[in-house]
Structure formats: C-alpha cells, structure tokens
N, C-alpha and C positions, 0 to 999 in steps of 0.2 A: 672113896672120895678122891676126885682129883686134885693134884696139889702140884703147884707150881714151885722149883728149886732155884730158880733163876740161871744165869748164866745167858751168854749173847746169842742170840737167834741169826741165822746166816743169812743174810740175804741174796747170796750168789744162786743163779738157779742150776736145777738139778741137770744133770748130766749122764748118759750113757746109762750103766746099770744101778744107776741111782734113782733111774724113772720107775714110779712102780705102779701102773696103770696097762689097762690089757692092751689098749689102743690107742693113737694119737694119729694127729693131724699134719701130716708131713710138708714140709718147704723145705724143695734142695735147695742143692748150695748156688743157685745163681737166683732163689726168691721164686722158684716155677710152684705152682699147686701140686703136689702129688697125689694129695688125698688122705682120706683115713683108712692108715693101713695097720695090721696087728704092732704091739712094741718090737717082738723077735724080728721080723722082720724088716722095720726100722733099726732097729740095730745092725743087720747085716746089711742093709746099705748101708750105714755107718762104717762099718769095716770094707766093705768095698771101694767106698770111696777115700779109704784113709782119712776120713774123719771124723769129729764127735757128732754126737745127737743131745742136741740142747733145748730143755723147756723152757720157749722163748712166752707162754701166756697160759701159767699154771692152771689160772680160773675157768680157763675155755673149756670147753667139753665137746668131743675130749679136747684137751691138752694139747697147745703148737707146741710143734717139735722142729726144730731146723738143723739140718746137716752143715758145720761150718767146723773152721780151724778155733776151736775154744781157745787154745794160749796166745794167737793172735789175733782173736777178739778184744780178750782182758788187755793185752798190750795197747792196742790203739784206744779204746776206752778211756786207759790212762794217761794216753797223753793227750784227749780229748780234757780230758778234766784236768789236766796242768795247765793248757792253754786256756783254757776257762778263767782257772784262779789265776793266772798271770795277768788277763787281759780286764779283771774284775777290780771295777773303782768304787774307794770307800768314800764316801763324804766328809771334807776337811772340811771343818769353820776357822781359820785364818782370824786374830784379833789384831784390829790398830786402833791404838789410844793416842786422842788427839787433844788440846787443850784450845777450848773457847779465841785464844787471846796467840795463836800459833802464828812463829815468825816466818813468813813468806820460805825461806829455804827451809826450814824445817817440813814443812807443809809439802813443798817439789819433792822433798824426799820419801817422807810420808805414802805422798800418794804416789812413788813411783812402787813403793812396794806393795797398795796396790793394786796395782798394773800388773804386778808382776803375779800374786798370787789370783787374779782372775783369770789371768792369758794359763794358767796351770789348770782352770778346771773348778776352782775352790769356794765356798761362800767365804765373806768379810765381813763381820763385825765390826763394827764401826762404833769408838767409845769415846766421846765426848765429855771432858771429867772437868767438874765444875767445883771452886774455891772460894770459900769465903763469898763476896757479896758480889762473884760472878753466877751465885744460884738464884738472882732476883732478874739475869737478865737471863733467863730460857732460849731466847728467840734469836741470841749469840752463835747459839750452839746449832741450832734449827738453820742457821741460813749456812751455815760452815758446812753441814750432812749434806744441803742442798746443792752446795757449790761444789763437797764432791763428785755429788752421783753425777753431777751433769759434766762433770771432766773426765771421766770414765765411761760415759752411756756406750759409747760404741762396744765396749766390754764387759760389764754387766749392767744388772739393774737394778729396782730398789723390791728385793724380795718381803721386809720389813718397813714402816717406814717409821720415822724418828718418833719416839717415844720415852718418856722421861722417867728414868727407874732410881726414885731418891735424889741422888747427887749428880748422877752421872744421864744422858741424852744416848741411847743405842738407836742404830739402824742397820740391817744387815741387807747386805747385797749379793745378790747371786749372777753367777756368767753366762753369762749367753752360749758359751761353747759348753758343751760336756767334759764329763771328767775323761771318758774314754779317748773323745777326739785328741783333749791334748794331752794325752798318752802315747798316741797313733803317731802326732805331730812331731814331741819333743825324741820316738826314737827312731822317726825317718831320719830327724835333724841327726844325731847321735850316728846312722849309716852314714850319710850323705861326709860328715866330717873326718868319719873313719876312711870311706872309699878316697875322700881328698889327700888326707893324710897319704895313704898308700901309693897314690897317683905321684903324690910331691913329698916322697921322704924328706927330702930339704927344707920344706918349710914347718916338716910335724915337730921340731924341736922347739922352732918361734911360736908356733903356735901353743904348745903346752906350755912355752915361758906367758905366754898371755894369759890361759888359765891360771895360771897361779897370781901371777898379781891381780887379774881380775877377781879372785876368789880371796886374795887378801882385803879386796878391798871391801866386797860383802861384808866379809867378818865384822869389820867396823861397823857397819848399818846397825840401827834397831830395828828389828821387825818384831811384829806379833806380841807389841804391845808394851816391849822393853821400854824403858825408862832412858831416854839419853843422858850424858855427865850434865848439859846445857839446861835439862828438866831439871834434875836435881840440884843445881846450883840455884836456879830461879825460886824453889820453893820458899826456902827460907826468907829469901829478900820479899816474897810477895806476902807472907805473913808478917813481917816487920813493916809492912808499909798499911797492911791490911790492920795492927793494931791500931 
C-alpha cells in the first residue's frame, strides 16, 4: 500500500542527470528548435556548451528540455519576484470621523486629510457619528457625506454611498488613481528631490529643516479617525445641554 510521509515537495525543475527519461525535446540556448533527441546526447550538448539542461515542461511528451545558465536563471527570477513584491499594492481603508454639527476649520482639516489619503491611492471611510437628539435628524449627516464627496470628486468617488449603521451615517470612497500609480508618483517625487538635493547641496540642509517642521506639524493632525482635544472637550458640554 502506498503511503504518504509528508515532507515539502520541490518545485524546482529537474536538471542535468536528474532528468530520467530516454528522450526529450530540445531548445538551445538562444530558444532555436533542436528537436527530439536522445537524454545522452542532450546532455553532451549540455557539456559542450558549458551548460545545464533543464526541464522547462515536465508534462510534455517527451519532456522540453532547454540548454541555459540554471544559477543565472534562479538569479534573475529572483529579482523578478522582488520587484514584484516591491511594486505590489495592498488595499488601505483610511477612516475619518466626522461629527453632524463640524466646525468649518475642523472640517478644512478633516478633509484635507482626505485629500491626502486619496492622492496616496486609498479608500475613505467616511464616519458620521451621531449624539443624543442629533439621531432624529439623519439628513444632517447625509448632506455633510454629500458636501464631502463633491469637494473631492476630482480625487475620488463615492464607492459606497451613505448608509446608516445605528448611530453612526458611513460612506466610503474610493480614488480615481490606483494604488500603484501613486507609488510610481510619490518615488519619482522622492528621485526628483534626491537628484535636487545633489544638484544644490546648499539648499539640502533648508530643505530637511522644512521636513522636519513640516512633519511636526502632521504630528499634531488627527487622522484616521482620532479623536481631537476640541472633540473631547465638546462632549461633555453637548450632554449637559442635551440633559
């Protein structure tokens, strides 16, 4: 009876005197047809031409076989699959929570962020959160979604549209650009400021002093749904008024 042990099965194909078939179907090394010739002598073109003999299409009958450099095969293979997984984008959903009753710069800010995560590629969530006897007016919240998407359309759009889950009003949006394009985008930008840098060592100190404070100053931002000091101060007062 046959019985399986387990253990990883190779996927690599077989090679040189690893082939064990009488005949196979030859492709030299520049892709020419050679034909079906014995393995032995597939193999000694292999050594004549100082290189392997690889089964490139096991299932075939017989068997392709191609004369090439096997280790600089697997080499560039792998860095075919690096660049792959390098150039490979995940799907972000990005949340901003927003309140019915949002004070005009709260709001600029809001949606400047965004702006910011659609020009990246990302969908938006879009959370509309509703208190106390702001849940009898729905339609608060429905014109607030509306009034985003339509200050943004140039950059996404309404992949969702506003739908009320309990308490809270969701609509999600998606970008018009892909994830990859602005991947492509943000590290032309990332050469373009390296080769400037380089061009003008004099200015790459100012410049990095503006990174940083520009990057202190994100810090400060809510995004994705944080809570600002100016939300959390309001709650309390809107339930003592709401008693």
């Amino acid at each position: 009876m046959w019985c399986y042990r387990g253990g990883s099965i190779s996927t690599e194909p077989r090679i040189n005197d690893r082939i064990r078939v009488p005949e196979v179907r030859l492709v030299g090394p520049s892709g020419e047809q050679v034909g079906i010739v014995p393995l032995a002598k597939a193999l000694e073109l292999a050594q004549e031409y100082d290189l392997d003999l690889v089964e490139v299409a096991a299932s075939a009958r017989p068997p392709v076989c191609k004369l090439m450099d096997y280790g600089k095969f697997k080499y560039e293979s792998a860095m075919k699959a690096r660049e792959a997984r390098k150039n490979q984008a995940h799907t972000v959903i990005k949340e901003m929570k927003l309140r019915p009753k949002i004070d005009p710069h709260d709001y600029d800010t809001k949606k400047g962020h965004v702006v910011r995560f659609l020009k990246q590629g990302d969908k938006v969530k879009i959370t509309i959160m509703f208190r106390g006897r702001e849940q009898s007016r729905p339609e608060l919240g429905y014109r607030l979604l509306q009034r985003l998407a339509t200050d943004v359309e140039d950059l996404g759009f309404i992949e969702s549209n506003p739908k009320q889950d309990g308490r809270n009003m969701i609509m999600v949006l998606g970008p018009h650009k892909k994830k990859t394009e602005a991947m492509a985008e943000a590290r032309e930008a990332q050469a373009a400021r390296k080769a400037e840098a380089k061009a003008n060592p004099g200015r790459s100190q100012n410049a990095a002093d503006d990174d940083i404070v520009e990057g202190e100053a994100v810090e400060g931002e809510a995004v994705e749904g944080e809570t600002t000091e100016a939300e959390s101060a309001e709650a309390p007062a809107e339930a003592s008024a709401e008693a």
